[in-house]
PADOLO-576988 format. One record per residue (C-alpha): residue number from 0; residue in one letter; chain; z, x, y. Coordinates in steps of 0.02 Angstrom, whole numbers. Layout:
REM PADOLO-576988
   pos   code   unit       c3       c1       c2
   NUM      A      A        Z        X        Y
...
//
This chain:
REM PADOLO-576988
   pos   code   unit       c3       c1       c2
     0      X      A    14148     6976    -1226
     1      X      A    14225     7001    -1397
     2      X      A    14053     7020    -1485
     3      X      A    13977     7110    -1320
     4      X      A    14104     7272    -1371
     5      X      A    14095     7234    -1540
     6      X      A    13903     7279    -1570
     7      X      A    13924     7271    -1762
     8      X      A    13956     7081    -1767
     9      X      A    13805     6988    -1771
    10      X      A    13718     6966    -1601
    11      X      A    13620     6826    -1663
    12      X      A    13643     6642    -1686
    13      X      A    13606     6524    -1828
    14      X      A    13479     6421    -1759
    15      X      A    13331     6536    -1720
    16      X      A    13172     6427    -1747
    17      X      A    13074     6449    -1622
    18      X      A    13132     6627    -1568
    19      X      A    13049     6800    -1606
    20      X      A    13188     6883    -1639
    21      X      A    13261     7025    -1781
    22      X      A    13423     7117    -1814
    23      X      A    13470     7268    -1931
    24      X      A    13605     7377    -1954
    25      X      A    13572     7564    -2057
    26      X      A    13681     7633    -2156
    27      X      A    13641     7830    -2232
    28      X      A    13734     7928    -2361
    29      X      A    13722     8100    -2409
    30      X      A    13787     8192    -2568
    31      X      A    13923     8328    -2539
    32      X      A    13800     8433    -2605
    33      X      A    13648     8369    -2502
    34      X      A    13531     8340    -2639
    35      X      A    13495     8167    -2614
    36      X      A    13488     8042    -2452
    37      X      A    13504     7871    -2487
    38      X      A    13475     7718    -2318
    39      X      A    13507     7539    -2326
    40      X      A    13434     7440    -2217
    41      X      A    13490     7246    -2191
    42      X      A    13420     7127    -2083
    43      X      A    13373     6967    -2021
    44      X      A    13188     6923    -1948
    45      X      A    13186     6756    -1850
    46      X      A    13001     6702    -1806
    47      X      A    12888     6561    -1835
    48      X      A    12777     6659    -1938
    49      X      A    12876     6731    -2086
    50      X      A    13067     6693    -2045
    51      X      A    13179     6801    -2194
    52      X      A    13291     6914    -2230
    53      X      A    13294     7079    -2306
    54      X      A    13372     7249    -2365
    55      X      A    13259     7401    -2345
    56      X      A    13298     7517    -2474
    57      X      A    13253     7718    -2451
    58      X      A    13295     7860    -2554
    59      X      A    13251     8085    -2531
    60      X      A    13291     8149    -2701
    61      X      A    13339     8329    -2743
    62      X      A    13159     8370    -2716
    63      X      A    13152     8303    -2562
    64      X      A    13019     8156    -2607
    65      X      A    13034     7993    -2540
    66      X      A    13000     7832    -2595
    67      X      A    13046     7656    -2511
    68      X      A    13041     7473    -2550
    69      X      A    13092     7301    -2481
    70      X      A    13174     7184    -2552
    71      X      A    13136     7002    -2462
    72      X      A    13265     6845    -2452
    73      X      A    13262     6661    -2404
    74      X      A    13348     6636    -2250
    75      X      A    13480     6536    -2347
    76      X      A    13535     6695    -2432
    77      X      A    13608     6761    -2252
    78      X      A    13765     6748    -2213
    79      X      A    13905     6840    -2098
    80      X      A    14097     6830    -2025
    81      X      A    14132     6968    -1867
    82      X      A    14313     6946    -1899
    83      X      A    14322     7065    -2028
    84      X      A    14136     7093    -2002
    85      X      A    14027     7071    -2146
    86      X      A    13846     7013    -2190
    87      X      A    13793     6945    -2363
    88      X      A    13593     6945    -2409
    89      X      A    13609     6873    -2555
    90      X      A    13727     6969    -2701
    91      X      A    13726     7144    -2594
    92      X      A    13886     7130    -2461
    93      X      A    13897     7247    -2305
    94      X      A    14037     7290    -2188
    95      X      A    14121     7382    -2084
    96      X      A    14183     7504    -2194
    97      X      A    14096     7466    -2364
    98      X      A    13948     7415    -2450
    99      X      A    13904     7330    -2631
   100      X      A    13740     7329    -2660
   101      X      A    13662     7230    -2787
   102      X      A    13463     7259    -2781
   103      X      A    13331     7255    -2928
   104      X      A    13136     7228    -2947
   105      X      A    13021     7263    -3067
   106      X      A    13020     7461    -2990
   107      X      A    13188     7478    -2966
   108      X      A    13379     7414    -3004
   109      X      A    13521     7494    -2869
   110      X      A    13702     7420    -2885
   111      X      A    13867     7492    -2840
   112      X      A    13995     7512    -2702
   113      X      A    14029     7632    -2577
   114      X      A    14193     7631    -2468
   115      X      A    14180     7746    -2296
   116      X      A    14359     7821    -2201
   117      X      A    14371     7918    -2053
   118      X      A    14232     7827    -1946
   119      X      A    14199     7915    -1793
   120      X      A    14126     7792    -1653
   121      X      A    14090     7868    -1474
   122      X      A    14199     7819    -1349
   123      X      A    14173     7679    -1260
   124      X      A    14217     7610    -1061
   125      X      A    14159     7475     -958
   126      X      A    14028     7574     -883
   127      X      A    13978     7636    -1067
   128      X      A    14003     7480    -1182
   129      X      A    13881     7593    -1296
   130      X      A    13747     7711    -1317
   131      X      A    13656     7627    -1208
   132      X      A    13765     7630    -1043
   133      X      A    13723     7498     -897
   134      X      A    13579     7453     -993
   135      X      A    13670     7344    -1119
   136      X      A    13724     7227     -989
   137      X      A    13515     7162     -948
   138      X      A    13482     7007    -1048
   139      X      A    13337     7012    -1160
   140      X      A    13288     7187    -1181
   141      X      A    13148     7226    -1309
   142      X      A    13265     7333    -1441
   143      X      A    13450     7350    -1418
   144      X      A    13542     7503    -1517
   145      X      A    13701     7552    -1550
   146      X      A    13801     7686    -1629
   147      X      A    13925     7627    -1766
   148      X      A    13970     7786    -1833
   149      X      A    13917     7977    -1791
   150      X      A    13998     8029    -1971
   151      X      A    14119     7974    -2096
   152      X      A    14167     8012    -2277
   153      X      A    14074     7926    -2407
   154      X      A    14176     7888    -2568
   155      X      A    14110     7775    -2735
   156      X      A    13923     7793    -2853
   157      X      A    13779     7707    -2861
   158      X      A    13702     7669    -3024
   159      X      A    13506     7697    -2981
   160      X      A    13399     7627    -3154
   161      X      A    13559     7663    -3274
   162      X      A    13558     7848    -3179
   163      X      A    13737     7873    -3092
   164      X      A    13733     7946    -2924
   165      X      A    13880     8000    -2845
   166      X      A    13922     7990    -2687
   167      X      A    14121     8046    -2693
   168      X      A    14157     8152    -2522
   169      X      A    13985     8143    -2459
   170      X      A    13961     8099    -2279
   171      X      A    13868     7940    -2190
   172      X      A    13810     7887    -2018
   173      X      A    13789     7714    -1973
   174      X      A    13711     7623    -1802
   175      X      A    13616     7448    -1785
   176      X      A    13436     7366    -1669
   177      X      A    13426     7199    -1614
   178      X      A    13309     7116    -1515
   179      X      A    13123     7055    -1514
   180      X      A    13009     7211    -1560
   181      X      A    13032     7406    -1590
   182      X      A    12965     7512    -1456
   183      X      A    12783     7557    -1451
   184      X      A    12830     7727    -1432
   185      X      A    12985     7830    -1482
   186      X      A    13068     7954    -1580
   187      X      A    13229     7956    -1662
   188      X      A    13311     8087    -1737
   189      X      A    13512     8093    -1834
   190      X      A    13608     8242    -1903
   191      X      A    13762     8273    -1972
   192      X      A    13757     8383    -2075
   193      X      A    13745     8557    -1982
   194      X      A    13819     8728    -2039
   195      X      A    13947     8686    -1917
   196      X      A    14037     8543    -1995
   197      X      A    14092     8496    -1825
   198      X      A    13951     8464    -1750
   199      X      A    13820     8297    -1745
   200      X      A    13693     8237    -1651
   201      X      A    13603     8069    -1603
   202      X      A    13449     8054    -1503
   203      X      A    13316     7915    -1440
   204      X      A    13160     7914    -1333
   205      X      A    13066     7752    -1297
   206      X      A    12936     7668    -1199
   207      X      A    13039     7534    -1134
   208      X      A    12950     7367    -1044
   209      X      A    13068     7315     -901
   210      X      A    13015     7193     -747
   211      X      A    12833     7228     -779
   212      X      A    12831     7421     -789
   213      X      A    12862     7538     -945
   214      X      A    12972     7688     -914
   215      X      A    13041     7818    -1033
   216      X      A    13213     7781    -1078
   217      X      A    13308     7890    -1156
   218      X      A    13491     7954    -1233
   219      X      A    13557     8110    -1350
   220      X      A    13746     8112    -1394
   221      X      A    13797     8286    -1457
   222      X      A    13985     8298    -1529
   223      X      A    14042     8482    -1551
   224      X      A    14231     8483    -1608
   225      X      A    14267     8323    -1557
   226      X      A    14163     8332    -1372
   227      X      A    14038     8224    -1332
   228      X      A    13912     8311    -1230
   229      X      A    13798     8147    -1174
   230      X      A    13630     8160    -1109
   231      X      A    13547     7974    -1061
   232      X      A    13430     7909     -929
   233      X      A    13565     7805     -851
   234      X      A    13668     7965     -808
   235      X      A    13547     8061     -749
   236      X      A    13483     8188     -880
   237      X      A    13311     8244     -863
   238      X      A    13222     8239    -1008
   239      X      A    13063     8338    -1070
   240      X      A    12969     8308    -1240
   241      X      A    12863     8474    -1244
   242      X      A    12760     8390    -1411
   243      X      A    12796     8261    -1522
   244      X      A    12675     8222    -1678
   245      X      A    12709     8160    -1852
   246      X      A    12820     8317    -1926
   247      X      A    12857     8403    -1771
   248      X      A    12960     8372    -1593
   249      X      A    13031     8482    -1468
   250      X      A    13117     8424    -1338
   251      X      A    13218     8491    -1189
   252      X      A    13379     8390    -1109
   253      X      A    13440     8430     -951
   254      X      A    13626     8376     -857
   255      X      A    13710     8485     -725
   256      X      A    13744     8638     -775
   257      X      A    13694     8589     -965
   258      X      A    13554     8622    -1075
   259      X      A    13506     8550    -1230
   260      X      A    13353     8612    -1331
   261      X      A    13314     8528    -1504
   262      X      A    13186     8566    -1625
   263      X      A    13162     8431    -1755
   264      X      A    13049     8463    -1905
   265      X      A    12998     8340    -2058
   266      X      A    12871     8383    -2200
   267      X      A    12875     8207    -2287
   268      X      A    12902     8031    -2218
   269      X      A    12905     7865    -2293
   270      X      A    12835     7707    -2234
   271      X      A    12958     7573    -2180
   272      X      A    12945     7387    -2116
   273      X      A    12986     7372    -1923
   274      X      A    12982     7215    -1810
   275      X      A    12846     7145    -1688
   276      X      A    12907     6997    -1588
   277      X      A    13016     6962    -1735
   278      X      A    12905     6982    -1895
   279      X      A    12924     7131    -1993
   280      X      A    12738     7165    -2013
   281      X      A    12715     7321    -1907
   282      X      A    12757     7497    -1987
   283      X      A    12859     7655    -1956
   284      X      A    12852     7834    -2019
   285      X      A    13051     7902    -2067
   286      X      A    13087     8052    -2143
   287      X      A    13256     8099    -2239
   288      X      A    13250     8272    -2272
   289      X      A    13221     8333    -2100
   290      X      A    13291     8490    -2006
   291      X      A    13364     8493    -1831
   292      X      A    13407     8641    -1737
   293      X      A    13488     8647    -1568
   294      X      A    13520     8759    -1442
   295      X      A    13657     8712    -1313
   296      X      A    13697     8796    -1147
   297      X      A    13813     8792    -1013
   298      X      A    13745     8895     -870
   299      X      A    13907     8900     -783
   300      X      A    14024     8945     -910
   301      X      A    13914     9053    -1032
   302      X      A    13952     8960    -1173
   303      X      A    13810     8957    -1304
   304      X      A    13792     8849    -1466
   305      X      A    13664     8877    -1598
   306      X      A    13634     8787    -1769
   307      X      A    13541     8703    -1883
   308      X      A    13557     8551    -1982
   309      X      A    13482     8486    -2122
   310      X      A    13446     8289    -2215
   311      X      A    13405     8220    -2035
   312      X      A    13329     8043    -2026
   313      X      A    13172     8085    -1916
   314      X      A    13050     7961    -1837
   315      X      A    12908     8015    -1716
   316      X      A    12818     7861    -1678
   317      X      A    12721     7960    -1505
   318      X      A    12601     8083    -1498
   319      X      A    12602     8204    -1345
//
């Protein structure tokens, strides 16, 4: 139960070898002055195939172009602890509230550590162990994913090929997958960084297998001020993507008397690893310098919200 409300420990075991199974956690920082997005991505692939681990490195620099690379590990070079949580892959540590990242190739050299304060996790309850409600409970879902972190300050520098980037008072975002494969279809879309400081949003759509039929699942935590408006399939939002293809989604949520509208725009997306029954040779599109804007409504009360926000992480992996 400890690690079943703790979804940042390590779900998995040590002795995978005949399982199809991967986990990652992502961590993204932004500069205070939004020029540059930088994601790590750590993870372990289990499979019979190719078993490793891995950091996926991705950087959107000040002129918003992207580049990406992955950095592959012997199994040996994973290790973790969930009390204080922390994975090694080989000299780069990651935790809970810091990372030291030690990464080089013949295209690129990274090192340096970042501490993060002021996490802000959503609230959790029985019902509601995590983003994903009830739904966390069922035993061998696909993809499992959790929310670490909406937002939190970002403090320290990286030094990227003997270039110092720092990262003092920007902001990060953190959440983590686990399972066998990534959906088939799905788009996922984070913000933080809106005019409002304030606000932040989370959202997921996926094709999810489940007792031999595929439905939509969905969810879309909003904070505004500290209030979670939550729209999910397992408390019954209705949900209604009006087009989604590579650059472009806009979709409509729907709960009571609420109304959530969200417009989410990328121009340039890089190519990342993602799993398939455990390997990590399928592909993904993200962006990193995407733009989200939101329109929220309560019919009842008259209250109105409008922004934009900018440096989203964007994937549309559907076409409608």
């Amino acid at each position: 139960m400890n690690k079943h409300y703790n979804k940042i420990f390590f779900q998995g075991k040590n002795n995978f070898t005949y399982r199809r199974y991967f986990e990652g956690w992502y961590y993204k920082q932004v500069t205070k002055d939004a020029n540059y997005t930088i994601s790590f991505i750590p993870g372990i692939s289990y499979n019979k195939v190719d078993p490793h681990c891995f950091i996926q490195y991705i950087i959107c620099n000040e002129n918003k172009k992207l580049s990406s690379f992955y950095f592959k590990y012997d199994l040996s070079e994973f290790s973790y602890q969930n009390s204080p949580f922390s994975i090694q892959i080989s000299q780069s540590t990651f935790r809970g509230k810091s990372i030291n990242i030690n990464l080089e190739n013949s295209q690129i050299k990274v090192k340096g550590t970042l501490t993060f304060e002021n996490l802000e996790p959503l609230n959790v309850s029985l019902f509601n162990p995590n983003i994903m409600g009830f739904f966390s409970y069922i035993p061998k879902m696909e993809c499992n994913h959790h929310i670490i972190s909406m937002n939190h300050k970002v403090l320290g520098s990286l030094i990227i090929n003997n270039k110092i980037l720092d990262l003092n008072d920007g902001f990060g975002y953190m959440e983590k997958d686990w399972g066998k494969s990534f959906p088939s279809e799905y788009i996922w879309l984070q913000c933080n960084n809106f005019r409002d400081s304030k606000v932040k949003i989370a959202f997921s759509a996926a094709n999810i297998p489940f007792l031999g039929i595929i439905f939509k699942g969905f969810f879309c935590s909003l904070l505004v001020n500290d209030k979670e408006y939550r729209f999910a399939t397992y408390n019954r939002s209705k949900l209604k993507i009006k087009n989604a293809k590579v650059g472009k989604t806009n979709i409509t949520l729907i709960k009571g008397n609420l109304e959530l509208n969200i417009l989410a725009t990328v121009n340039e997306v890089q190519t990342l690893a993602s799993p398939k029954d455990g390997v990590m040779n399928n592909s993904i599109k993200e962006g990193l310098a995407g733009k989200v804007s939101i329109i929220l409504k309560d019919i009842k009360t008259g209250y109105e919200l409008i922004t934009t926000g900018e440096n989203a992480g964007i994937e549309i992996m559907m076409e409608i």
